[in-house]
C-alpha positions in Angstrom: -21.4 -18.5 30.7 -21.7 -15.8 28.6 -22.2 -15.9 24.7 -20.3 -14.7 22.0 -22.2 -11.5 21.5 -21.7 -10.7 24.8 -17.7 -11.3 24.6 -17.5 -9.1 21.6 -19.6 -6.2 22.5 -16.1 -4.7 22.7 -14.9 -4.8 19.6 -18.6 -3.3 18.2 -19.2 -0.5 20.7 -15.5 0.5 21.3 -13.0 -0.6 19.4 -14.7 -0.3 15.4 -16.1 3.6 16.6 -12.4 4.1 17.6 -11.1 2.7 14.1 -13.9 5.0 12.2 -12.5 8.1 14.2 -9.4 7.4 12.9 -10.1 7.0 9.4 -12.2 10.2 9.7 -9.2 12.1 11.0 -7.1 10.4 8.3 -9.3 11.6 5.0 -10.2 15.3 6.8 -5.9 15.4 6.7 -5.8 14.5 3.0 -6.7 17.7 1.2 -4.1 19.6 2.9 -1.4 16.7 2.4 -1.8 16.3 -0.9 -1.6 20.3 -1.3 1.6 20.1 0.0 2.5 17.0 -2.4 1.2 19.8 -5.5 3.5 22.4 -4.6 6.9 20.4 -3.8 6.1 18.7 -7.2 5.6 21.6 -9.0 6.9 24.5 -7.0 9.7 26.3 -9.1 12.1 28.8 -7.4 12.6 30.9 -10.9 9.3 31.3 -11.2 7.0 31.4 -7.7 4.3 33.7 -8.7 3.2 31.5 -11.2 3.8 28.0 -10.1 1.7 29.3 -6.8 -0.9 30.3 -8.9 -0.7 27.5 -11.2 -0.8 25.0 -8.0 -4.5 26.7 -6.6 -6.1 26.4 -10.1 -4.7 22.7 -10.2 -6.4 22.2 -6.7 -9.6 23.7 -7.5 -9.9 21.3 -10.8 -12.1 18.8 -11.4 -9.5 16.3 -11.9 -8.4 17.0 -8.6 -11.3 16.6 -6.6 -12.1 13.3 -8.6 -8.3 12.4 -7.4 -9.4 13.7 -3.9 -12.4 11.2 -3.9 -10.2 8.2 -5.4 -7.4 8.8 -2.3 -10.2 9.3 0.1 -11.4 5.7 -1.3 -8.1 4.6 -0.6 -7.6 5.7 2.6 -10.4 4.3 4.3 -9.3 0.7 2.5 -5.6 1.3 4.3 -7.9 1.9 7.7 -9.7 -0.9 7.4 -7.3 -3.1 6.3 -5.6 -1.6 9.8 -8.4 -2.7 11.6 -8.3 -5.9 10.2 -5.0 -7.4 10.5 -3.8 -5.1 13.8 -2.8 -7.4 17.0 -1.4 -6.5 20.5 0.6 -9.8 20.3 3.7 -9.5 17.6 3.9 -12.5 15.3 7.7 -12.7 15.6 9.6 -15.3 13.1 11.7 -17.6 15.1 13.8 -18.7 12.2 14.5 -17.3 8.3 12.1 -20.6 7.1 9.4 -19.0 9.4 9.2 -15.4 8.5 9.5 -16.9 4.7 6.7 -19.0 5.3 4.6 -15.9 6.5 6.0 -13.9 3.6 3.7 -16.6 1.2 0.9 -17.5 3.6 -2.5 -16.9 1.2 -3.5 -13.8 3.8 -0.7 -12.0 3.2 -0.5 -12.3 -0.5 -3.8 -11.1 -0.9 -3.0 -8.0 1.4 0.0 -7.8 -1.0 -2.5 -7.4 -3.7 -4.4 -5.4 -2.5 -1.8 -2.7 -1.8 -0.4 -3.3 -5.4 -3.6 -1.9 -6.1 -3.9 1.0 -3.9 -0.5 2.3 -4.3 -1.1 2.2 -8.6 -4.5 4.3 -7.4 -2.6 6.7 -5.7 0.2 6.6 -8.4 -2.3 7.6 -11.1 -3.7 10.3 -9.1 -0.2 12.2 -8.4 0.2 11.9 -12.2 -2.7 13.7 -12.8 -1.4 16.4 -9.7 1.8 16.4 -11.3 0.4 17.2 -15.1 3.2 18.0 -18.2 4.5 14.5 -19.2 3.1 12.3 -17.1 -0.1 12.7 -17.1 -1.3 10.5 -20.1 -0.6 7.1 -21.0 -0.6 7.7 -24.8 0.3 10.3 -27.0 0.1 11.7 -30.2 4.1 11.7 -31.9 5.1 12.2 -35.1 7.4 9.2 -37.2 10.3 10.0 -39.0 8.3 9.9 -42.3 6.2 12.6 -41.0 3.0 10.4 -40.7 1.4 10.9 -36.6 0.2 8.2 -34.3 -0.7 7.0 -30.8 2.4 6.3 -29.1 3.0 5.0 -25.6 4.2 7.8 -22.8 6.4 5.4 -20.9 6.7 7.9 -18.3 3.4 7.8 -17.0 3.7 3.5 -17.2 6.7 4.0 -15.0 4.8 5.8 -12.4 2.2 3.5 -12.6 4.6 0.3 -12.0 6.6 2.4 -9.3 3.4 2.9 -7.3 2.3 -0.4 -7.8 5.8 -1.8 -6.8 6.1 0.6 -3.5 2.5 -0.9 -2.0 4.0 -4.1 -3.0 7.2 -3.4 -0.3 4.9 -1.4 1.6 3.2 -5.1 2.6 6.2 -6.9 2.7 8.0 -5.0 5.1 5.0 -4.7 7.3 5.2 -8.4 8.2 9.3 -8.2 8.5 8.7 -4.9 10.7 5.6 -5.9 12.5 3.5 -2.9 11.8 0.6 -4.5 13.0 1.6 -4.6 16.0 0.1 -2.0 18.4 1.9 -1.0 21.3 0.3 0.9 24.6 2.3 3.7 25.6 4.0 3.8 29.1 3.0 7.6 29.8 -0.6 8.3 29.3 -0.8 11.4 26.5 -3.9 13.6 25.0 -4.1 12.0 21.4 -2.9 15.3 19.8 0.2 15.5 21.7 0.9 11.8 20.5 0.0 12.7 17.4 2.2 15.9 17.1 5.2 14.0 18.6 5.1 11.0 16.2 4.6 13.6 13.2 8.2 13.8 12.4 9.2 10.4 13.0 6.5 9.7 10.1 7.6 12.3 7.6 11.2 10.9 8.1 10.4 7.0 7.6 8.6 8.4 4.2 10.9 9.8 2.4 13.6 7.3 3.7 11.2 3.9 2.6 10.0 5.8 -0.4 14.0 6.7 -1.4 15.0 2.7 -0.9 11.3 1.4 -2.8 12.5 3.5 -6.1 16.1 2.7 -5.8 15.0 -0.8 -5.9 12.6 -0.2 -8.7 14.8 1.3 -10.7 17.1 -1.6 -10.0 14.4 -4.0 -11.5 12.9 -1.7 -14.6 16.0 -1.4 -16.0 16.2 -5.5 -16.4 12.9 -6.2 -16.8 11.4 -2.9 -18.0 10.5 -4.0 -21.4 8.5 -7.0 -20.5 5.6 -4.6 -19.0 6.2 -2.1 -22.0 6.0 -4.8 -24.8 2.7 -6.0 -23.2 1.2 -2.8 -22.6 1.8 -1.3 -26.2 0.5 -4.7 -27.8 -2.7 -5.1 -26.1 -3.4 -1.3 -26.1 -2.1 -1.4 -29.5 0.5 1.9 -29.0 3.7 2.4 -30.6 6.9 3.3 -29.0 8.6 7.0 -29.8 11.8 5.6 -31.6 13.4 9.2 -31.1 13.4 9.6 -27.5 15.6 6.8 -24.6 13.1 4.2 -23.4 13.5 4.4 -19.6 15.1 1.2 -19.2 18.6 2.5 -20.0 21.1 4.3 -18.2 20.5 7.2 -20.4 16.5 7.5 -19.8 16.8 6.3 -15.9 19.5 9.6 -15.2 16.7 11.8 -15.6 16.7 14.1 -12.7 13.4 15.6 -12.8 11.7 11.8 -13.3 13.7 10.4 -10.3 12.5 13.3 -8.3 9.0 12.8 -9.4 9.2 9.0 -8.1 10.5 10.0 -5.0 8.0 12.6 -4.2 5.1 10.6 -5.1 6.2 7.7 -3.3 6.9 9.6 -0.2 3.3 11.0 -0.5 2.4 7.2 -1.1 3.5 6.0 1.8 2.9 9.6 4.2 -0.9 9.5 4.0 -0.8 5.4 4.8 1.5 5.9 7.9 -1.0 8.8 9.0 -3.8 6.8 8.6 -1.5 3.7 10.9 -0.6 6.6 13.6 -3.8 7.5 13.8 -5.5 4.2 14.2 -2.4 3.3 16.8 -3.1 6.6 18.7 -7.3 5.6 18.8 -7.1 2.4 19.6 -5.0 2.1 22.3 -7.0 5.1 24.4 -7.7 4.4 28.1 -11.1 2.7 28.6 -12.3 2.8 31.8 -14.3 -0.2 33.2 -16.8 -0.2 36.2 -15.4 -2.3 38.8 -19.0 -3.9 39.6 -22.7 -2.9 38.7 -25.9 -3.4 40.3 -27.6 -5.0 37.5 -26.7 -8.7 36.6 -27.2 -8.4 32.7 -24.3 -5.7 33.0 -21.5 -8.0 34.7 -19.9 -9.0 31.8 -19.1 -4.6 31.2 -16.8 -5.1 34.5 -13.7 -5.5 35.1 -13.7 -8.7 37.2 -15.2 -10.5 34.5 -13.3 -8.6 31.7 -10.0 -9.9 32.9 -11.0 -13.5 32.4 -12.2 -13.3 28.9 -9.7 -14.6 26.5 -10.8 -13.0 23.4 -10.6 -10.2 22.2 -6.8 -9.4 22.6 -7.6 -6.0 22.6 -10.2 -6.4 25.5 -7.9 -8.2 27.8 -5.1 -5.9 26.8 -7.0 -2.4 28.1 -8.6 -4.1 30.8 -5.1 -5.0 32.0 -3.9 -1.6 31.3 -6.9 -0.1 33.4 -6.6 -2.4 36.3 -2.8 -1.2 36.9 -3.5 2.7 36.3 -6.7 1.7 38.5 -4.3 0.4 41.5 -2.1 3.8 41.2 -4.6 6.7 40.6 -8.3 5.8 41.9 -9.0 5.1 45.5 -12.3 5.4 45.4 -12.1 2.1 43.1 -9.9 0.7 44.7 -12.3 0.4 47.3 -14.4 -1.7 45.2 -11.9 -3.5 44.8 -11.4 -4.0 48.7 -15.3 -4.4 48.9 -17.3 -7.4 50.2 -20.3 -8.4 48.3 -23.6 -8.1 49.4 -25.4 -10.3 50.6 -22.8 -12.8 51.9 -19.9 -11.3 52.6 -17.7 -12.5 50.3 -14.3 -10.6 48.1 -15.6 -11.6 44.5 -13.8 -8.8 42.9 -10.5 -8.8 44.4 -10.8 -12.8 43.9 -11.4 -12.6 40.7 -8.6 -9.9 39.6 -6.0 -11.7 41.8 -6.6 -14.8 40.8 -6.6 -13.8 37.5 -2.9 -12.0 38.0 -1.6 -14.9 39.2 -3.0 -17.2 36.8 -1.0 -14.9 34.2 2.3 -14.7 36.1 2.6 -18.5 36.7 1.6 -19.1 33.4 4.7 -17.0 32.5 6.7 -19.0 35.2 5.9 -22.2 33.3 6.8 -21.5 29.8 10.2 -19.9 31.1 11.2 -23.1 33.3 10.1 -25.5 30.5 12.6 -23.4 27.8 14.8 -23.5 30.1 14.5 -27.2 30.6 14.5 -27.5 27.2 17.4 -25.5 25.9 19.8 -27.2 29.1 18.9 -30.8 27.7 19.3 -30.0 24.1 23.1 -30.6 23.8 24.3 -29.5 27.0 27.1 -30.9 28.8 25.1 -32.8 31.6 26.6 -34.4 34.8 26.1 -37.8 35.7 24.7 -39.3 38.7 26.3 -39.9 42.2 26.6 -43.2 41.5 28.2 -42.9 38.1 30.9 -41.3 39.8 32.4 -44.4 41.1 33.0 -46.1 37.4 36.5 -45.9 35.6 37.3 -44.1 33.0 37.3 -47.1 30.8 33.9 -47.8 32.1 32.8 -44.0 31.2 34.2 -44.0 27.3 32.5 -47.0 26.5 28.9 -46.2 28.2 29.0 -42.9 27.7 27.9 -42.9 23.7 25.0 -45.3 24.5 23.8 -43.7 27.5 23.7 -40.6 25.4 21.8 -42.4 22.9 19.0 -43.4 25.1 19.1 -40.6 27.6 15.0 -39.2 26.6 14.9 -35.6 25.3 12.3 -32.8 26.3 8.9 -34.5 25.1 7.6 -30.6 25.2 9.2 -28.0 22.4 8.6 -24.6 23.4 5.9 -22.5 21.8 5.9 -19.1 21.1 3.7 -17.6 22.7 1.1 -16.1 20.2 -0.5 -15.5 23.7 -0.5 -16.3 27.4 -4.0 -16.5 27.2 -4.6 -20.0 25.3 -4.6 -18.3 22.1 -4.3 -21.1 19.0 -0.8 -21.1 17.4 -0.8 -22.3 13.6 1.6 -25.1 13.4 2.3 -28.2 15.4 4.7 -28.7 17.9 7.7 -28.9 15.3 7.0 -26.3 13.7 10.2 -23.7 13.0 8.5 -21.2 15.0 8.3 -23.3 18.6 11.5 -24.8 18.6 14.8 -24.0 20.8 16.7 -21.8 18.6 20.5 -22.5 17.9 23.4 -20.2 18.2 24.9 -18.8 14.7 28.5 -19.6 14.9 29.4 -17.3 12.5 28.0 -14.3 14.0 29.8 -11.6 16.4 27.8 -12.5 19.3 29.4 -16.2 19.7 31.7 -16.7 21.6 35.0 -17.8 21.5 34.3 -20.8 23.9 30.6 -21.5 22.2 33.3 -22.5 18.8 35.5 -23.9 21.1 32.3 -26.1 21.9 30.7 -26.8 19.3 34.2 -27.8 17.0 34.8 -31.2 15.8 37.6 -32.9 17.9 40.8 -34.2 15.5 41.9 -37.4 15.4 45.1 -36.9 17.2 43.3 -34.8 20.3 43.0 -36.6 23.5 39.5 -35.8 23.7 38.9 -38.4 20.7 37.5 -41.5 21.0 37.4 -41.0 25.2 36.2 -37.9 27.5 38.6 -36.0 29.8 36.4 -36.6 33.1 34.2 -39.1 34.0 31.2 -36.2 35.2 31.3 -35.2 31.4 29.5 -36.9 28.3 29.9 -35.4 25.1 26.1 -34.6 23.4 25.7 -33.1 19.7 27.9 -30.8 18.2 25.6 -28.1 18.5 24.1 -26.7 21.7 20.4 -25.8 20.7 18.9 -27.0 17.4 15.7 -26.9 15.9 16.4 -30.8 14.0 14.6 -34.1 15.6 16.2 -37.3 15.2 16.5 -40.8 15.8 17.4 -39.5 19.7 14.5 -38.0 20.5 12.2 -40.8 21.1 14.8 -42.3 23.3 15.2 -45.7 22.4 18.4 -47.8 22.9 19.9 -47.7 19.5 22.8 -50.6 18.9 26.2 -49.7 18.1 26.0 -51.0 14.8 22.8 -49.1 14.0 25.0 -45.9 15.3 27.7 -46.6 13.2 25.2 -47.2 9.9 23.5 -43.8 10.5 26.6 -41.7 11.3 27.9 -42.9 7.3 24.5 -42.2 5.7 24.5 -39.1 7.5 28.2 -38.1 6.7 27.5 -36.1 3.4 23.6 -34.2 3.6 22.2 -33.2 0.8 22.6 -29.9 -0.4 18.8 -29.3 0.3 18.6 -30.6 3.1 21.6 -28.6 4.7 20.0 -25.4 2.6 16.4 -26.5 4.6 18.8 -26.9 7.5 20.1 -23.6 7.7 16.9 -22.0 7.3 15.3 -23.6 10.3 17.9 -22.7 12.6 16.6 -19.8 15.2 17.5 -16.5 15.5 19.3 -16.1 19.0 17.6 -13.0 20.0 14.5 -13.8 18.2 13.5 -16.6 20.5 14.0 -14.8 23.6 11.9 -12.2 22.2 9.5 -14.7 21.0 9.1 -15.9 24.3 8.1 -12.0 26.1 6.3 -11.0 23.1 3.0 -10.9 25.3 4.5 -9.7 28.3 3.1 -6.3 28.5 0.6 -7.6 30.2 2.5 -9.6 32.9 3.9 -6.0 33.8 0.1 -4.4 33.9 -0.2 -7.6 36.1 2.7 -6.7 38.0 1.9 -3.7 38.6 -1.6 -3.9 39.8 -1.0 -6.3 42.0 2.0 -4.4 44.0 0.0 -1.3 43.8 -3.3 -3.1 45.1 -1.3 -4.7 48.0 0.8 -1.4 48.8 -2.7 0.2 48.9 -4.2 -2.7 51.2 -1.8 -1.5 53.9 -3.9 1.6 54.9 -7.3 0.8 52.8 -8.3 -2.5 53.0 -10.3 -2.7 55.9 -11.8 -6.0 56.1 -8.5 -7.4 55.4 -9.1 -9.4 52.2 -5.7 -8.9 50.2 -4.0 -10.6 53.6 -5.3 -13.8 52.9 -3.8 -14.1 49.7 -0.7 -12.4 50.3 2.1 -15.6 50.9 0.5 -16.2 47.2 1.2 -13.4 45.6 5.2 -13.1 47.4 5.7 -17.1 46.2 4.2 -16.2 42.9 6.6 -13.3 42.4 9.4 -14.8 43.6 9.3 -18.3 41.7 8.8 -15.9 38.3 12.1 -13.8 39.2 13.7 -17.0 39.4 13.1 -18.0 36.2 13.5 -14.7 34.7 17.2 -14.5 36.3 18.2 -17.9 34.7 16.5 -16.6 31.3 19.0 -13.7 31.5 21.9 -16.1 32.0 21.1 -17.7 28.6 23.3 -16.8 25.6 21.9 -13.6 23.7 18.9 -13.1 26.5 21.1 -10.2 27.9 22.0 -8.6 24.8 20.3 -5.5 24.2 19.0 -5.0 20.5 19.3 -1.8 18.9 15.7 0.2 18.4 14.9 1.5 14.9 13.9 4.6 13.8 13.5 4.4 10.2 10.8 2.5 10.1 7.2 3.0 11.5 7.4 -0.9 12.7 7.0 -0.7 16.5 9.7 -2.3 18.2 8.7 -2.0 21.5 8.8 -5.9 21.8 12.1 -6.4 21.4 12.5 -4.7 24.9 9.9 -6.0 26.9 11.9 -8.9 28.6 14.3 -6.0 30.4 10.8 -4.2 31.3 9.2 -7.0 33.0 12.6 -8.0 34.9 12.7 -4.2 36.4 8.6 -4.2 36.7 9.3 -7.5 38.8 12.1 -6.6 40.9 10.0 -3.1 41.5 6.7 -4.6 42.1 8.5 -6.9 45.0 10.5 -3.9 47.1 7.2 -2.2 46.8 5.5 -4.9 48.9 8.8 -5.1 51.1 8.9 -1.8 51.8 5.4 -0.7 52.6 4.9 -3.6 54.6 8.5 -4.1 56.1 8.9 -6.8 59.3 5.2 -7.3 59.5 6.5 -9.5 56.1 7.6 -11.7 58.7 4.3 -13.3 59.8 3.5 -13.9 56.2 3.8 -18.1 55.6 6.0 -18.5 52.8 9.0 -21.1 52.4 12.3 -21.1 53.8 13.9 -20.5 50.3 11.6 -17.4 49.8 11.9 -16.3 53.4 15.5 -15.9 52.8 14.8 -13.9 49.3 12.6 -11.9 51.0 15.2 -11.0 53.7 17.3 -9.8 50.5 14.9 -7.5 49.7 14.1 -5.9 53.0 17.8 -5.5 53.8 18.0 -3.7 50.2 20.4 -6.7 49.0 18.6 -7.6 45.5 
C-alpha cells in the first residue's frame, strides 16, 4: 500500500507547476490589459492627440505601477483561489433548498469575502487609472458662506462599493454557474490555440456580467445608498457638498459619463479574473503522459496501472483516464505494454489491472442507474399487482388496496448524487435535498398534459373516488417522485383509523412547512444531470476499452484481452440497458440549452447524451472488428440476441 505522499506526488510535481504557469501567464497579460482599460476610459474622439499622450504619461506614473503591483497581488490571489476550490466533478444542486444551502455554507462565504475585497482593490486602482473626479475620496469644497472644508467625493465611494459589490456576484454566480468546474476538451489543441479561441467568448461574458452587476448596483445604491455614505462621512469625519445631487437619486445616477465609468471598470474587473480562470482551465487539463510500466519498483506508483486505481486526487484519475483512451487510439507501441506479459511469470498485470479497473467503473455506473430507476418507479408509480391478486373482486380490491399501499415497503436506498464514482464522501446524509428522487414541477412547460392528469385530485362525484377502475391498478401518492418521507416509508401496517387521524392533521400544512416543501422538490433535469455529472470518465473508459479490444484483434499476440472479453460485452451491454430506460424517464431526454454568456462550463449538462453515443459506439466497434468470431464468445442468451442486433446493424 502506498502512502499519502506517494498518492499526491501529482498534485506537487504536476498539477501546482501547472497552476503557477498559469498565474505567470495571467500577470505577464496584465500590463497590456489594463493599458487597454486607460485608453477606453479616457480615450476622447475630439481630442486624440492629447488623450493618447495623456494615457502613456498615466502609464508610466508611479501611481500606476504601484496599481500594477496591487493587480498583480490580486491576480495571483484569483489563481490560487482557482487552484483551490477547482474540481473535475460539478457540485450540481438537486433542489432550490440545496443550491441555497451552498449559497451560505462557511467556505463559500469566506470566498465571498474575499472577492469583496479583491474586486474594492481593483476598484481603487481603476480610479486612480481613471483620474479627474474619481480619484480621491475627499475634497476640498467651498460652503455657501464662503468658509472651505473636507468634503466627501461620493463618486469615488461609489466605485469603491460597485467593485466591492461586482466580486460579491462574481462569487455568487460561480457556485450557481459552476465555474469550478473544469472540463477536458474532446479535441486535443496547442494551449494558444485554446487560448485564442476562448478570447472572445471571455471579452463578451465581461462586459455582459459586468453590464447586469451595475445595473443591479444601481438598483440597490439608490435605496440604500445613504446608509454607506452616512457612515463613511461620520467616522472619517467629511461633510457632504450640499450643492451638487448625492448619487442616490435619479438625477445623480443619470449621469452618463459615471455609468460608463462603472461599466468599464467592472468589465476590466471581471476580464483579467476570467483570464486568469482560462488560463488555469487551459494548464491544467494538458495531456500527461504516464509510463505504462517501469523497471524500478519504487516507480510503480508513476504508472498507469496503478494510477487508475487511486481514488484521490480527482484530477489524477481524471488525466490518467483521459491518457489511457488517447493511449488505446494513437500509441501502439504502448499498447503493446499493454498486451505484455510480465516477467518473470508470465502473467497480464497491466491489462488486468486497466480492465478491471474499466469495468469496475462502468458497473458501478450500471448500479446507481438501476437503483434510481428502482427508486423513481416505486415512488408513486402506478404498480401492478401479483398474479394471484388478479383473481379478487373488485370489492375485494377497493377495500385492500389502501392498506396494502400503506404497508407495501418503499426503496430503503435514496439515490446519491454522485460527487464521484470513485467512493468520494458526499456531505449530507441519505435525506439530504441533494440525494433524493426529484419531483416533476407541474406548473412548468415540460409536464405533461397526462403527468396533471395524474397527479390531480379525483372529485367526489368521479367514479374513480372512493374505488379504482381495474383491479391491476392501486392508486399511490398524488405526486410521482418526491423528495418528502413519511409515516410509509418504514412500512409498517398502519390501522385505518390511524389513516384517517393523519390525513385531518395533514389536511391544512403550515405555511412553512409547504414553503420548506417547495424548496426541496428537485429540479427535473437537474437530477438526471446529477446523476452523469462524473461520467466523463465512463466515456474515457469506454473508449479505452473498445479501442484496446479493436486493437487486440491484430496485436495481442498472447491472447490476453480474449479471456476477458464475454466480460467486457456483458458489462457494456447491462449499462446500455440501463441507460435506455434512463432515457425513457420524464425530462432525461430533454436536451438543455448551452450558455454562452457566462464563463460557467456547461459541458455537464450534456454528458448523459455523450456517454449513450460513446456506448452504443464503443459496442459496434467490438462487433465490427471482430464480426461472427463474436459468436464463440460465452455470453447469455439475452445478450447473444443484443449482440446479433448489433452485427446485423439493427441498434
Amino acid at each position: 500500500m502506498f502512502s499519502t505522499e506517494q498518492a499526491c506526488w501529482f498534485i506537487r510535481k504536476v498539477i501546482c507547476w501547472r497552476a503557477v504557469a498559469s498565474i505567470a501567464w495571467a500577470v505577464l497579460l496584465l500590463p497590456p490589459i489594463t493599458a487597454v482599460f486607460v485608453i477606453l476610459s479616457r480615450f476622447s474622439l475630439l481630442h486624440p492627440i492629447h488623450t493618447t499622450s495623456e494615457c502613456l504619461s498615466l502609464l508610466t506614473s508611479t501611481s500606476a505601477i504601484f496599481s500594477f503591483i496591487l493587480l498583480g497581488g490580486v491576480v495571483v490571489m484569483v489563481g490560487f483561489l482557482n487552484l483551490e476550490y477547482y474540481t473535475v466533478i460539478p457540485t450540481i444542486a438537486c433542489s432550490k433548498i440545496a443550491l441555497f444551502g451552498q449559497l451560505l455554507h462557511p467556505r463559500q462565504f469566506v470566498n465571498s469575502l474575499v472577492h469583496c475585497m479583491m474586486g474594492l482593490i481593483v476598484a481603487w486602482c481603476c480610479t486612480v487609472t481613471t483620474g479627474d473626479r474619481y480619484e480621491m475620496l475627499s475634497y476640498v469644497c467651498v460652503q455657501s458662506d464662503g468658509s472651505s472644508q473636507m468634503c466627501l467625493n461620493e463618486y469615488h465611494l461609489v466605485f469603491l462599493l460597485a467593485g466591492a459589490f461586482v466580486g460579491f456576484s462574481h462569487s455568487l454566480l460561480g457556485v450557481i454557474h459552476n465555474m469550478n468546474y473544469v472540463s477536458f476538451h474532446t479535441v486535443q489543441q496547442y494551449k494558444y490555440l485554446r487560448f485564442k479561441g476562448s478570447l472572445p467568448l471571455v471579452v463578451k461574458c465581461s462586459a455582459t456580467q459586468a453590464l447586469y452587476s451595475i445595473r443591479n448596483f444601481i438598483v440597490v445604491y439608490f435605496f440604500l445608498g445613504h446608509i454607506p455614505r452616512a457612515w463613511i462621512s461620520k467616522t472619517l469625519n467629511l461633510h457632504l457638498n450640499s450643492s451638487v445631487h448625492t448619487l442616490d437619486s435619479i438625477a445623480g445616477l443619470l449621469d452618463l459619463s459615471l455609468l460608463y465609468q462603472l461599466w468599464i471598470s467592472a468589465t476590466f474587473l471581471l476580464f483579467t479574473w476570467y483570464i486568469t480562470l482560462l488560463l488555469f482551465r487551459i494548464f491544467v487539463t494538458e495531456v500527461y503522459s504516464f509510463p505504462v510500466q517501469s523497471s524500478f519498483t519504487e516507480d510503480a506508483h508513476l504508472c498507469l496501472p496503478k494510477v487508475l486505481t487511486d481514488k484521490q486526487p480527482m484530477i489524477l484519475k481524471f488525466l490518467a483516464m483521459q491518457d489511457l483512451a488517447l493511449l488505446s487510439q494513437r500509441s501502439p507501441s504502448r499498447r503493446c505494454e499493454v498486451f505484455s506479459l510480465s516477467q518473470p511469470g508470465g502473467h497480464p498485470h497491466n491489462w488486468n489491472a486497466i480492465s478491471q479497473e474499466c469495468l469496475s467503473l462502468l458497473t458501478d455506473l450500471t448500479q446507481r442507474l438501476v437503483v434510481y430507476h428502482d427508486t423513481v418507479a416505486t415512488n408513486g408509480r402506478a404498480k401492478s399487482l401479483s398474479a394471484g391478486s388478479e383473481r379478487k373482486t373488485s370489492s375485494e380490491t377497493s377495500v385492500t388496496s389502501g392498506t396494502e399501499d400503506l404497508m407495501s415497503p418503499r426503496p430503503s436506498v435514496l439515490m446519491k448524487t454522485p460527487a464521484s464514482v470513485f467512493a468520494r464522501s458526499v456531505v449530507g446524509g441519505p435525506q439530504s435535498p441533494l440525494t433524493a428522487p426529484f419531483t416533476p414541477d407541474l406548473d412548468s412547460p415540460f409536464a405533461s398534459p397526462a403527468l396533471r392528469r395524474l397527479t390531480a385530485p379525483v372529485e367526489q362525484c368521479s367514479p374513480w373516488y372512493g374505488t379504482v377502475q381495474s383491479p391491476h391498478i392501486m392508486r399511490r401518492a398524488p405526486k410521482l417522485w418526491s423528495t418528502s418521507t413519511d409515516s410509509q416509508g418504514n412500512g409498517s401496517p398502519l390501522s385505518a383509523a390511524s389513516v384517517h387521524t393523519s390525513k385531518q392533521e395533514t389536511s391544512q400544512p403550515s405555511l412553512l412547512a409547504q414553503f420548506l416543501q417547495n424548496r426541496k422538490e428537485q429540479l427535473p433535469e437537474a437530477s438526471s444531470q446529477a446523476l452523469f455529472a462524473d461520467s466523463q470518465a465512463h466515456i474515457w473508459a469506454l473508449e479505452g476499452l473498445s479501442y484496446l479490444v479493436q486493437a487486440s484483434f491484430s496485436e495481442d499476440q498472447f491472447g490476453v484481452v480474449q479471456t476477458t472479453l464475454p466480460s467486457i460485452l456483458s458489462c457494456m451491454l447491462v449499462l446500455q440497458e440501463a441507460v435506455d430506460r434512463h432515457f425513457k424517464l420524464p425530462h432525461a431526454s430533454s436536451k438543455p440549452v448551452r450558455s454562452t454568456s457566462s464563463m460557467g462550463d456547461s459541458t455537464y449538462k450534456t454528458l448523459r447524451f455523450a456517454l449513450r453515443a460513446t456506448l452504443k459506439t464503443a459496442i459496434y466497434r467490438i462487433t465490427t472488428t471482430f464480426g461472427d468470431h463474436l459468436n464463440a464468445v460465452q455470453v447469455s442468451a439475452e445478450h447473444r440476441k443484443r449482440l446479433q442486433q448489433f452485427l446485423e446493424y439493427k441498434e
